[in-house]
N, C-alpha and C positions, 0 to 999 in steps of 0.2 A: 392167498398169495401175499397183501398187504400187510398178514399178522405173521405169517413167518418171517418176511423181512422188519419186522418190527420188534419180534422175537431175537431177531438172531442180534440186531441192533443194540437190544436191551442185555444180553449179554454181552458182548465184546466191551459195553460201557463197565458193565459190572465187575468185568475183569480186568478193567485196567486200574479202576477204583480200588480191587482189591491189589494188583499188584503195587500201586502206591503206597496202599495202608500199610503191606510187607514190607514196603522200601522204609518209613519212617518206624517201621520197630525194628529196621537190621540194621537200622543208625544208630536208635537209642542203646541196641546191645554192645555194638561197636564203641561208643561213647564209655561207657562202662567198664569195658575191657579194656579200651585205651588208658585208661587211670591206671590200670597196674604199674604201667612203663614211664608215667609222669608222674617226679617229686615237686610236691606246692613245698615251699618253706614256711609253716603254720605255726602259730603257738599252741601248747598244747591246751589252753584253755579254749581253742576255735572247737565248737559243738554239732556244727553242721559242715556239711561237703554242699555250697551251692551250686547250682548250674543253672543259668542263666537263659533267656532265648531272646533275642530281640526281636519281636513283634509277631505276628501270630503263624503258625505253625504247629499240622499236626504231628508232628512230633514232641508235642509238649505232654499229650496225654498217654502216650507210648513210657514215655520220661515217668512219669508218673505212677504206673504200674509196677515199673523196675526200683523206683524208688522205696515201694513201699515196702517191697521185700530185700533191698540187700543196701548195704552200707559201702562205703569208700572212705580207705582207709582209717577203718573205725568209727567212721562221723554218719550218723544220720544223714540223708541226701534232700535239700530241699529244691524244690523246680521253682525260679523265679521268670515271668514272662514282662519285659521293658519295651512302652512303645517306640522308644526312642532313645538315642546313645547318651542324651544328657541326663537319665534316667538312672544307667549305671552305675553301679555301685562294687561293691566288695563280693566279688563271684571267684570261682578257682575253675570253671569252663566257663566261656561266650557262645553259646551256639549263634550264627547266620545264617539264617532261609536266603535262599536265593535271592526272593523279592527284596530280601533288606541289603544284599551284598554289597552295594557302592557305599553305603555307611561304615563300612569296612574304613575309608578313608577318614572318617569323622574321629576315627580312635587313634586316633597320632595324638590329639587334643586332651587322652586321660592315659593317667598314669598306670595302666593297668598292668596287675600279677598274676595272668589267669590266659588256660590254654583258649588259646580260638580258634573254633571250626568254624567252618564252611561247608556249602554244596554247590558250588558255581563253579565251571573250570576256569584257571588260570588266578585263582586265589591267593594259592598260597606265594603268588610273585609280588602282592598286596597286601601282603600281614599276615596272614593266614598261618595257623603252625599246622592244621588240619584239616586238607580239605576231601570231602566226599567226590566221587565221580563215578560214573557207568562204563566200563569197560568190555566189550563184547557180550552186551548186557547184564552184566554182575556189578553190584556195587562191590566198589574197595575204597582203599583212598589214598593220598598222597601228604607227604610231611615235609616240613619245612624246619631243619633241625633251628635252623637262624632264627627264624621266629619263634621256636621255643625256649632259645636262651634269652632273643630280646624281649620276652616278657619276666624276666629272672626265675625260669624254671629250669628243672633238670630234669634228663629225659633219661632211659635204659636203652642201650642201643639195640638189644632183642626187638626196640618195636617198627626197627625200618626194616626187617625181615619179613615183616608183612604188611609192608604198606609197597605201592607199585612203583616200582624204580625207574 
């Protein structure tokens, strides 16, 4: 009796682990596809497409799979992970794990030209131009046109068609 509840135990962990592992690669894909609809203003000598993550998240090695096979808008994709916002540099996404979300505030302090997601609800009322959330348990996410301009970028309106209104 002790090993079937131990059993069943050891599955329902192992399925949530795996439904998370699916959540951070239907982000990274998501990330991906959102680039069609966001213009950076680049020179054409920029060689790489960075994407950035501030501090640790499985989501970096999802990033990394995707990277290694496809490009954004013609640039090689590099994954850079910062422990911290003073770390910062010249990226064209910010990714935010939830755990780093209140650092979200820290970025008023850099001058930054680069889209920034999120996974935390109520984000994007805090900088955020893109944030993740779970909806009748699906991920989608939610856009913030404002904060896509106030970081000087341009967006395709096609992409609020599929983000949740």
């Amino acid at each position: 009796m002790k090993i079937k509840i131990y059993f069943i135990i050891f599955i329902l962990l192992s399925l949530a682990n795996y439904s998370e592992a699916q959540n951070e690669k239907f982000k990274a894909l998501y990330i991906y596809n959102i680039t069609k609809y966001i213009h950076w203003e680049t020179e054409e000598t920029d060689k790489e497409f960075i994407i950035a993550v501030l501090g640790t998240s499985d989501i970096i090695e999802e990033l990394k799979v995707i990277a290694k096979k496809r490009t954004i808008n013609e640039q090689t994709v590099t994954i850079v992970k910062y422990n911290s916002v003073s770390e910062i540099s010249d990226c064209q996404i910010l990714y935010i794990p939830s755990g780093k979300s209140d650092l979200i505030y820290s970025l008023s302090s850099k001058t930054l030209k680069c889209l920034v997601i999120t996974e935390k609800s109520g984000m994007t009322k805090n900088g955020a131009a893109i944030n993740f959330i779970e909806k009748e348990g699906v991920l989608k996410f939610e856009v913030n046109t404002d904060n896509i301009t106030k970081y000087d970028l341009k967006y395709n309106s096609e992409l609020l068609n599929f983000a949740v209104k």
